[in-house]
C-alpha positions as CSV (number, residue, x, y, z in Angstrom):
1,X,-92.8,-59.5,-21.1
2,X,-96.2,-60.8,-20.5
3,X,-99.3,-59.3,-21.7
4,X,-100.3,-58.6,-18.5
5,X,-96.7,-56.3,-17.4
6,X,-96.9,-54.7,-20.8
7,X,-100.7,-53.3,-20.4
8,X,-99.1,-52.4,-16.9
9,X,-96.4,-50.6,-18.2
10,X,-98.6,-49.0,-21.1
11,X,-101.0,-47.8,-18.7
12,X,-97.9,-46.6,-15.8
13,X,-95.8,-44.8,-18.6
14,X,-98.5,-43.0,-20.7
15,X,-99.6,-41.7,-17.1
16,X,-96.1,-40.6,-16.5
17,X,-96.0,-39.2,-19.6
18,X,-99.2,-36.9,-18.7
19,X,-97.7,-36.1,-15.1
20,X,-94.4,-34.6,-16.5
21,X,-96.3,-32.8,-19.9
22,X,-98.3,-31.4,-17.4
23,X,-95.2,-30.3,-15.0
24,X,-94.3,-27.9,-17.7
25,X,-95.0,-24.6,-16.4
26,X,-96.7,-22.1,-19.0
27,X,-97.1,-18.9,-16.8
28,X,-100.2,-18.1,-15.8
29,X,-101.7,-20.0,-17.8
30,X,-102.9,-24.2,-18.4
31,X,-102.0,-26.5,-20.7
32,X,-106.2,-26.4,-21.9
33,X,-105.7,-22.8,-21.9
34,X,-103.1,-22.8,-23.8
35,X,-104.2,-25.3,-26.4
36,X,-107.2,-22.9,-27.0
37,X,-104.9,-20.0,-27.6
38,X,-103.1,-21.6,-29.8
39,X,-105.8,-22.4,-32.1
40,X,-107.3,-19.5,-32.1
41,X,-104.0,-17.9,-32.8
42,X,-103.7,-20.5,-35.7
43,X,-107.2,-19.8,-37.1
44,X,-106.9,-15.9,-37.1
45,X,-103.1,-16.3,-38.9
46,X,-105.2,-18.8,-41.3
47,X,-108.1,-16.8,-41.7
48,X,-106.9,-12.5,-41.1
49,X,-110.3,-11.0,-42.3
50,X,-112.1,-13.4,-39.9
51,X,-113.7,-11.7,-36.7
52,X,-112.7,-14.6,-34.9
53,X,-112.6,-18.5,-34.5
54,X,-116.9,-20.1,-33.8
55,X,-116.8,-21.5,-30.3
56,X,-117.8,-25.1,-31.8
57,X,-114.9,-24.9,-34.3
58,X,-112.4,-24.1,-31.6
59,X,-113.7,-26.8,-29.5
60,X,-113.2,-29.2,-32.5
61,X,-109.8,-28.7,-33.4
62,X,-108.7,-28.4,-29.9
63,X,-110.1,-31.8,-29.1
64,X,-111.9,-30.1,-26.3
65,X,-116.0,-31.3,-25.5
66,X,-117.9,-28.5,-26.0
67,X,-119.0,-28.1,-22.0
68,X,-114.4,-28.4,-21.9
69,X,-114.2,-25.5,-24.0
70,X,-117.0,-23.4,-22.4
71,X,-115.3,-23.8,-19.0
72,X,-111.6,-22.7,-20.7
73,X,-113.2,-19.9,-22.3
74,X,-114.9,-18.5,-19.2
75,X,-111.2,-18.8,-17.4
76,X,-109.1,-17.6,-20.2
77,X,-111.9,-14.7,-20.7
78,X,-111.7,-13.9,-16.9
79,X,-107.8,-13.9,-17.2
80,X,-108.3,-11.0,-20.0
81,X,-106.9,-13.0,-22.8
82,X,-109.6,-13.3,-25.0
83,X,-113.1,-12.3,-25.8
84,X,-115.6,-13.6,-27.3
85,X,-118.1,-11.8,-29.7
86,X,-121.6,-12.1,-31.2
87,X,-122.5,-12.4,-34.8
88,X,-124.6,-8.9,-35.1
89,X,-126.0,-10.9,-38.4
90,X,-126.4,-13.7,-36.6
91,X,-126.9,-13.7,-32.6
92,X,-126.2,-17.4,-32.6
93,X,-122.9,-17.4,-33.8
94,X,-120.1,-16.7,-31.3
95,X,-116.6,-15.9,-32.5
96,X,-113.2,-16.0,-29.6
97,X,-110.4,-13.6,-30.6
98,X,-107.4,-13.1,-28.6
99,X,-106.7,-9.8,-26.7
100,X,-102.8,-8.7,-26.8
101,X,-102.7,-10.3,-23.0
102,X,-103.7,-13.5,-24.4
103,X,-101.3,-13.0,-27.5
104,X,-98.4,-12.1,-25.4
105,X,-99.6,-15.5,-22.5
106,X,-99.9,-17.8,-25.9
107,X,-96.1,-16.8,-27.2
108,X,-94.6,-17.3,-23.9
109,X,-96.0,-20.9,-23.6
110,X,-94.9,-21.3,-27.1
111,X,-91.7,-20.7,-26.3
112,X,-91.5,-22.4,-23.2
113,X,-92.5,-25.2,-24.8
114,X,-90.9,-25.3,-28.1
115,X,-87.9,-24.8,-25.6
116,X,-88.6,-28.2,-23.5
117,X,-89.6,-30.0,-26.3
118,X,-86.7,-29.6,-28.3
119,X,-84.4,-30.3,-25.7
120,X,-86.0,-33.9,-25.3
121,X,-86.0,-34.5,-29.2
122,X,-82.0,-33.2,-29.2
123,X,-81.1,-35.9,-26.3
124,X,-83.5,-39.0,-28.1
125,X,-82.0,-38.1,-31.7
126,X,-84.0,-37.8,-35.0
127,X,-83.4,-41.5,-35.7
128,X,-85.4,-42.8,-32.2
129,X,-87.9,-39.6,-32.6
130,X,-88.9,-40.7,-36.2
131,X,-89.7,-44.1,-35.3
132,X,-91.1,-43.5,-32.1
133,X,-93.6,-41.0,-33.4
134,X,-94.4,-43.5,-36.4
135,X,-95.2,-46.0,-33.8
136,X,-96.9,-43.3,-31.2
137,X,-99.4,-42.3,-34.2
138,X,-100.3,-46.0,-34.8
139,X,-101.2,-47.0,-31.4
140,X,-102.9,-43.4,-30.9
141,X,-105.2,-44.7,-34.8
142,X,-105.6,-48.3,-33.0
143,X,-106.6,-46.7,-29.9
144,X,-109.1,-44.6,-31.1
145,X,-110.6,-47.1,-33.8
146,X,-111.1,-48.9,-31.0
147,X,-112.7,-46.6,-28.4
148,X,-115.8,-47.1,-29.3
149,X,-115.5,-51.1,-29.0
150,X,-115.3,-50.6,-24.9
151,X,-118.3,-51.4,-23.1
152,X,-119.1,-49.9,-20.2
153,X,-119.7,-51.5,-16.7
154,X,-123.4,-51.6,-16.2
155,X,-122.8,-51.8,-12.3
């Protein structure tokens, strides 16, 4: 394969890839969505006395931009499965806890998708899922050591 078909293929199979994760219906809610749940569901097992998980921490271990988060939080709020509360120490500080709604949206995706997921590993077997994911996480390191090194078209 030339260097050429294999960027081609790269570029063709990681955007099947985000076509058929994305074809993976959660109920009512987004993959985004779910994402944030999730960690804020994480955070508040991690952390029970907590009021909640800070907006910019959610956003940072979601992987989300802060503008990103701001927009999933306004839908998931609107969807009554979470809320977000202010510091009364500090007005600043904004926590996001989940409501039951959300609680009972973020375990259905979770199983959905625990489902899916290990159907696919089942039919690849642990032998091709252990190197594949060795290989996955070192092109996902080069890849983002190397972000930076694009340059953008001044045009």
């Amino acid at each position: 394969m030339t260097t050429d078909e294999m960027r081609i293929d790269l570029l063709r199979t990681t955007f099947r890839y985000g076509r058929v994760n994305m074809g993976i219906r959660l109920g009512n809610i987004t993959h985004g969505e779910f994402t944030a749940l999730q960690m804020v569901h994480i955070y508040m097992k991690r952390n029970p006395d907590a009021s909640g998980i800070g907006v910019s921490e959610l956003a940072r271990c979601s992987f989300m931009s802060p503008p990103a988060m701001s927009r999933t939080l306004k839908s998931i709020e609107e969807k009554g499965l979470a809320e977000r509360m202010i510091d009364s120490k500090n007005r600043r500080k904004t926590y996001v806890r989940l409501t039951q709604a959300g609680e009972q949206a973020r375990q259905y995706a979770w199983e959905v998708s625990t489902e899916y997921i290990n159907r696919v590993m089942e039919e690849m077997g642990e032998e091709k899922m252990d190197a594949f994911l060795a290989l996955w996480k070192e092109l996902v390191d080069i890849m983002e050591k190397n972000i930076g090194m694009v340059s953008e078209n001044p045009s």
